[in-house]
N, C-alpha and C positions, 0 to 999 in steps of 0.2 A: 504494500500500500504506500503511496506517495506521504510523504510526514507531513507535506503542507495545505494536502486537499481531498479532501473526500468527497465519495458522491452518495447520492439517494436512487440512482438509477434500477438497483436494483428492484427496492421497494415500490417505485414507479412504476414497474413492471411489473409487479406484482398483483398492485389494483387493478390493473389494464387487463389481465392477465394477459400477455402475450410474452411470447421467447423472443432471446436475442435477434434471431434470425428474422422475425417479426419488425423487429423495430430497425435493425441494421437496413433491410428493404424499404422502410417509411422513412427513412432519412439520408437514403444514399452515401452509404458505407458497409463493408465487411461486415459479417458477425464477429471475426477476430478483434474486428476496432470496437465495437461494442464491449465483448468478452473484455478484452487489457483494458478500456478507459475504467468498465465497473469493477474491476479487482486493484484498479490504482497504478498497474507495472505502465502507462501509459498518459500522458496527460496531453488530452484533448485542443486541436485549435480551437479560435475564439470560435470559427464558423459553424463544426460539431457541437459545439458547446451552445450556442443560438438554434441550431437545430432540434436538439435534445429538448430545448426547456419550449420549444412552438409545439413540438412537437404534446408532449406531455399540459401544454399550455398553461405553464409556471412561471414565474420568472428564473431567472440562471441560477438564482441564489438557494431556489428551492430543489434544484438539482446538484448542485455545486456548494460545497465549503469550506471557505479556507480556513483553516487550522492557524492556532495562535505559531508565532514563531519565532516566540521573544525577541523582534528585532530592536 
């Protein structure tokens, strides 16, 4: 998982109920790129990341969080 940013995509998916594969085709990307942004080995452009949250029709913040990182 990334230390400075987590997502809810999972859980998104969840309510929706649909699989990766599912949302990877409504957003035009991999299921790979799905899979690594929601376990964190990957962090998303800003244009995935815009997608994600129209898609789900949330703001970015309710899919996306960045973590404190004592700067």
């Amino acid at each position: 998982m990334n230390e400075f940013l987590d997502n809810h995509i999972a859980k998104l998916r969840s309510r929706r109920k649909i699989s990766q594969q599912e949302l990877a085709d409504a957003i035009g990307v991999s299921r790979k790129t799905i899979s690594t942004v929601e376990t964190g080995r990957f962090t998303p452009s800003v244009v995935i990341a815009l997608r994600l949250a129209r898609y789900f029709e949330v703001p970015v913040e309710s899919v996306f969080e960045l973590l404190d990182d004592d700067c």
